[in-house]
C-alpha positions, -999 to +999 in steps of 0.1 A: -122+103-256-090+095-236-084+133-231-109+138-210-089+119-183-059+145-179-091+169-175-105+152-151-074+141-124-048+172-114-014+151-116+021+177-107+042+175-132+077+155-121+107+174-116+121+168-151+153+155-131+171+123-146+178+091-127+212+100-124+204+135-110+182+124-086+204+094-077+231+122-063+203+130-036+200+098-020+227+081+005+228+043+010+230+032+046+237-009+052+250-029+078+287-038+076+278-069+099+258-087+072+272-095+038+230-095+026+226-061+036+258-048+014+240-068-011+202-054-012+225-018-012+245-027-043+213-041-059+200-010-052+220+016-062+229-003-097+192-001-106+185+034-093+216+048-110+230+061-078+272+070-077+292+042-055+302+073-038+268+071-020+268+043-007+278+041+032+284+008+054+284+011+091+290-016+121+257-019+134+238-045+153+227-073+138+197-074+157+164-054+149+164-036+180+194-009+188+201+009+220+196+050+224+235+050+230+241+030+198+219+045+177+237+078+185+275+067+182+269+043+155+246+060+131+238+091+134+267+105+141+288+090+119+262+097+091+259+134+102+294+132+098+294+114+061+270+140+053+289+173+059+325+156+048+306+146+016+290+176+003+259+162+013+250+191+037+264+224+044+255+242+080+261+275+088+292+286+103+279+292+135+253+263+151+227+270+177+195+255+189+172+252+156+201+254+130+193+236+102+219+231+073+214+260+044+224+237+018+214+203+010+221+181-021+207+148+001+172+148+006+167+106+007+188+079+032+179+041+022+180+020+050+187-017+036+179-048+053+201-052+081+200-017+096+178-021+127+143-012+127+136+000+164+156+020+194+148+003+227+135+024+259+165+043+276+152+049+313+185+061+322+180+090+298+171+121+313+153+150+300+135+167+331+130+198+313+116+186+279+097+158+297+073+188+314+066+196+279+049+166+273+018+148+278+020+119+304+014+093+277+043+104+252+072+106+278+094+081+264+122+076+241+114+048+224+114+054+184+114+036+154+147+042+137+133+059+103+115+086+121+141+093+146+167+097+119+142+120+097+152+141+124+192+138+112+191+174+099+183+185+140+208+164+152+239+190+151+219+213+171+205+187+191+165+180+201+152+160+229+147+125+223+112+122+251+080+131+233+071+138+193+092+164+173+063+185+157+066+178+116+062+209+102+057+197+069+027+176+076+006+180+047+027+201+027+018+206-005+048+215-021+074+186-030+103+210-030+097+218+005+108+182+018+145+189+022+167+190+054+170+224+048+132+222+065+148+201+090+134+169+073+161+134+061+130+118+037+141+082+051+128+052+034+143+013+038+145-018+016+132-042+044+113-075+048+115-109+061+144-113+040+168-100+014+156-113-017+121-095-007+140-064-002+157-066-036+121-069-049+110-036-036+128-015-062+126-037-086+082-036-084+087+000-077+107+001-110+081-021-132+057-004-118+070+033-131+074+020-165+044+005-169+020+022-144-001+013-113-028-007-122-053-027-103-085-023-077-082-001-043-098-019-012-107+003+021-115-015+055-130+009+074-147+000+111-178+019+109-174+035+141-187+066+156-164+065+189-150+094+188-117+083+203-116+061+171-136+080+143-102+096+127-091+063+118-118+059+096-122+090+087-087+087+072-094+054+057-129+067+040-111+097+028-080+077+011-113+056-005-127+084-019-097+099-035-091+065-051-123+065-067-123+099-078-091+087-095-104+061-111-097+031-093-125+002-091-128+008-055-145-014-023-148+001+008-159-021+034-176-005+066-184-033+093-160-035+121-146-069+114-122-067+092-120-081+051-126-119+059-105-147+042-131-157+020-135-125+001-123-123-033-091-097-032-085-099-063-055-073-086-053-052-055-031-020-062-036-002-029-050-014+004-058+006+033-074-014+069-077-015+105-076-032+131-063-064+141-029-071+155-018-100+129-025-102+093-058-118+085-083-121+060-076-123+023-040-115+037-032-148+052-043-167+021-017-176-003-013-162-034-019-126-023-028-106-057-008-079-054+002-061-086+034-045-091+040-015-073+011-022-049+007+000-018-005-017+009-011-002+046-029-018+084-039+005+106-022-012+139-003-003+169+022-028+166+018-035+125+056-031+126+067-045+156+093-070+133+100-066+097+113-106+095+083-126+100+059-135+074+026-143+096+031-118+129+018-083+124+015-069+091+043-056+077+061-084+072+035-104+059+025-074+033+062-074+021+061-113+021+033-115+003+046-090-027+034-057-013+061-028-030+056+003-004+040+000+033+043+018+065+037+006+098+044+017+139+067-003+157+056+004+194+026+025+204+019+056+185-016+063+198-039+071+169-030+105+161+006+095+157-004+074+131-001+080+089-028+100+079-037+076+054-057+100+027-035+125+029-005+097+021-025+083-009-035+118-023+000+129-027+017+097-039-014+093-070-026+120-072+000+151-072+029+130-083+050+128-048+076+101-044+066+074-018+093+091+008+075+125+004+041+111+005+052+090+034+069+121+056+042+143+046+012+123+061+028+122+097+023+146+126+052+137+139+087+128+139+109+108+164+083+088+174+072+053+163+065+051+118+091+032+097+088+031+062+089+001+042+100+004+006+122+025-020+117+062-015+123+073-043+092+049-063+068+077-077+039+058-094+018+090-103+053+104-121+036+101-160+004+122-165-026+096-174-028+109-209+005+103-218+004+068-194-025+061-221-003+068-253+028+049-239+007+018-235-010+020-270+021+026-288+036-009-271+004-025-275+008-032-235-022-054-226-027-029-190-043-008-216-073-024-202-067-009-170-066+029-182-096+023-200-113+013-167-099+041-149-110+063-179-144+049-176-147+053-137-134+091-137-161+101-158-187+081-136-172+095-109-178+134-118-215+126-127-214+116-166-244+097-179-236+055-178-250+050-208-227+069-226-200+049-207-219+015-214-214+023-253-179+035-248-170-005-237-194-022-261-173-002-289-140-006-276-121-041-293-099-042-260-133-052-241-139-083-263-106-096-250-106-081-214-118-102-182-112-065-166-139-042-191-161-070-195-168-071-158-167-034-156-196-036-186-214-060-166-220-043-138-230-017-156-256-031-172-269-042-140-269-011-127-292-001-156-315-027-150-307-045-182-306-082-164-304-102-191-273-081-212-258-084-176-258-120-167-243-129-202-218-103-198-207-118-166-205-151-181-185-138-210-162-119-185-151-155-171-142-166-206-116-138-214-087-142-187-094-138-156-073-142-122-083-168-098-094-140-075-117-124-099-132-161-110-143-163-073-160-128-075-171-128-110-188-165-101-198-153-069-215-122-082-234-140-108-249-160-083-259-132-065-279-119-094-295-149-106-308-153-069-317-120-070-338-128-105-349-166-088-330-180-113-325-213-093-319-239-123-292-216-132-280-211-098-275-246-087-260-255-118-234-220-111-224-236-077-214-266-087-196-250-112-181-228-087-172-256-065-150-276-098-133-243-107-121-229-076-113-255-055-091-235-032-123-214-020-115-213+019-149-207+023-160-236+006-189-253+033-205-217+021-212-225-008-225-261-001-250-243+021-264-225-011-262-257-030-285-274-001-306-241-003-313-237-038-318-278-041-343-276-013-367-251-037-355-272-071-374-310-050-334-323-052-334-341-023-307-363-035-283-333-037-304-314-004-287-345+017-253-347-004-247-308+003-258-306+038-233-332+041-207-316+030-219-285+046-213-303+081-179-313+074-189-347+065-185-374+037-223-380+024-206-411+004-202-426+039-232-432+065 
């Protein structure tokens, strides 16, 4: 049965290249001014496997925020330098205008914490020529430091700092194509609110390789049909399809408020939104249900404006809240100079890209305004799903519950009779002991119209392990269906339920409203008056 999945998703085949081989293409950049930053690069290197040799310290400023001159004399420079005195890149003999090095063993600079984020406005700067080349809105020379040093491989030639630098790789298809030899430094950075979250991001990138990316997708789109605004969501819709045809249990939410905080988020594995400037939503309520090697993106202007607080924007927040890989603008890209989001997602799970090439290859442009949050090198789509499959029966790994889901939803997805899918769980032993299959069963058998087989399913489902997050749904869901059935007995006797066993619902005077609703048709006008109450904010044991 399981090897119908490796027929059914197109995963490219890794390079074959061991850790240590592709440890000799990366360089470590940190920040000789903080002792943390030489830190998060040691901790990296020792659990990428990457030689000493690579790692590079330079003065920089401690701030987040570097000057045009700085950035120039303190980084790139001296890391154009490292690279051709090291063997990292060989140029040709002769430069010129477009020269691009012909040989390149680094492909990847990590950026650890400390190394700043964003180069500040020059207005002294200036470019009179290359300015008539550009549209009004884009003459500036503000960048984010990641995308302006992708550009490293121009920087011996040199290229005008105004505008975007066209990225001639956008949507490229072919991994071996992302090398500075293409005039493109695959920049990543281990970044966050602080350095113990920026330790974590190779190490969830890491867990996450050996034991695979499982978990629910979750798409907030804005339903919009302005067309200055459509692409956003056309880019968010697309990354939700992908995800489903893959096989993740995937929501997509189309109303133009965002996700709010009382919906149940629960095991999410990738997130794509838009658009509000500060995290909100099931984002600002602690825990956030991450899973290892989570990818997590907002669709925001500014979502990047600081990588060091855990409540402004979004990247920070994300990272704070256990998020592995994100990207993010730190001053305004306009929409177009945005990720395109489906493109991002279809490379990194689907054909097998690294987070850095996935990242580089979903931007229009370069010099301009995208950082990117997390180890470059993480790969999550690196094992094909049949052999992911093997590897976790062989170590008895309880996330075989999640391949079995995704196995299930990929044959769904391309059109397979339910039933046959519905049989496939009740037979399968893992489902007896998995909150995740028996939920999955559930719904199906809703689907189907079988009610009854449904409701006790869901009921089951609460019994075999479940997260908080998924007790809110799987509660909240079975309500839905019993009101849908005008089950009220059951119902009220749910909600109270509900209200015991998830105490930390920030929605709670929502579910008092139901209990006061359902009450009123049950003649309980003892519990009517006690739950309208509570509805209002108030005691009802007081007058």
């Amino acid at each position: 049965m399981i090897r119908r999945l490796i027929a059914a998703v197109s995963v490219m085949a890794a390079f074959g290249l061991s850790a240590a081989t592709v440890g000799e293409t990366v360089v470590v950049v940190y920040n000789l001014s903080l002792p943390e930053s030489r830190a998060v690069a040691e901790h990296y290197v020792k659990a990428r496997q990457i030689p000493a040799s690579s790692l590079l310290g330079l003065e920089l400023p401690k701030d987040e925020i570097i000057s045009r001159a700085e950035y120039r004399e303190r980084l790139e420079k001296p890391l154009l330098n490292w690279m051709m005195a090291n063997g990292g890149w060989e140029y040709p003999a002769e430069t010129g205008q477009g020269k691009l090095p012909k040989k390149a063993r680094i492909r990847y600079a990590v950026l650890c914490y400390g190394v700043p984020l964003k180069i500040a406005a020059d207005p002294s700067l200036k470019e009179e020529e290359a300015s008539k080349q550009v549209q009004p809105e884009l003459r500036r020379n503000e960048a984010a430091v990641d995308s302006e040093l992708a550009c490293l491989p121009l920087a011996w030639a040199g290229y005008p700092a105004v505008g975007v630098i066209t990225n001639h790789l956008y949507g490229n298809t072919n991994q071996l194509s992302f090398s500075p030899t293409n005039g493109l430094l695959l920049v990543g950075r281990l970044d966050g609110p602080s350095p113990e979250i920026a330790k974590g991001l190779v190490d969830r990138a890491l867990e996450a390789e050996a034991n695979g990316l499982w978990g629910r997708a979750y798409f907030d789109m804005r339903g919009t049909t302005n067309r200055g605004y459509i692409l956003g969501d056309i880019w968010i819709g697309g990354a939700a399809f992908i995800c489903g045809q893959l096989g993740f249990e995937t929501t997509t939410d189309t109303n133009e408020a965002t996700f709010p905080i009382s919906f149940p988020m629960s095991d999410i594995a990738v997130y794509a939104g838009w658009y509000s400037e500060n995290v909100c939503g099931p984002f600002a309520r602690s825990p956030v249900d991450f899973r290892p090697g989570a990818i997590a993106y907002h669709l925001h202007s500014f979502s990047a404006a600081t990588l060091r607080s855990t409540n402004r924007h979004w990247a920070g927040p994300l990272l704070a809240a256990g998020v592995t890989a994100t990207l993010g603008c730190v001053n305004e890209p306009y929409l177009e100079g945005t990720p395109d989001v489906a493109r991002f997602i279809g490379l990194l799970l689907d054909r097998g890209f690294t987070f850095g090439e996935a990242a580089w290859a979903a931007q229009k442009g370069l010099s301009w305004q995208t950082t990117v949050i997390g180890d470059p090198l993480y790969r999550p789509a690196a094992m094909p799903p049949e052999q992911r499959h093997r590897d976790l029966e062989l170590k008895q790994n309880q996330l075989i519950e999640w391949s079995h889901l995704k196995l299930v939803n990929i044959n769904l997805a391309r059109g397979r009779p339910a039933a046959e899918w519905i049989s496939y769980l009740e037979g399968l032993p893992e489902t007896r002991r998995s909150a995740v299959l028996t939920e999955k069963l559930a719904d199906l058998y809703w689907a189907a119209k079988k009610y009854s087989d449904a409701l006790y399913t869901t009921e089951e489902a609460l019994k075999r392990g479940c997260t908080p997050r998924q007790r809110e749904r799987l509660m909240l869901i079975w309500d839905e269906r019993l009101e849908a059935l005008g089950r009220d007995q059951k119902r009220f006797d749910l909600l109270e339920r509900f209200v015991t066993e998830c105490p930390a619902y920030p929605a709670m005077q929502n579910i008092y409203r139901r209990l006061a609703d359902v009450a009123t048709r049950l003649g309980r006008q003892d519990a009517v008056e006690k739950y309208t109450s509570l509805a209002e904010g108030k005691n009802p044991a007081k007058p």
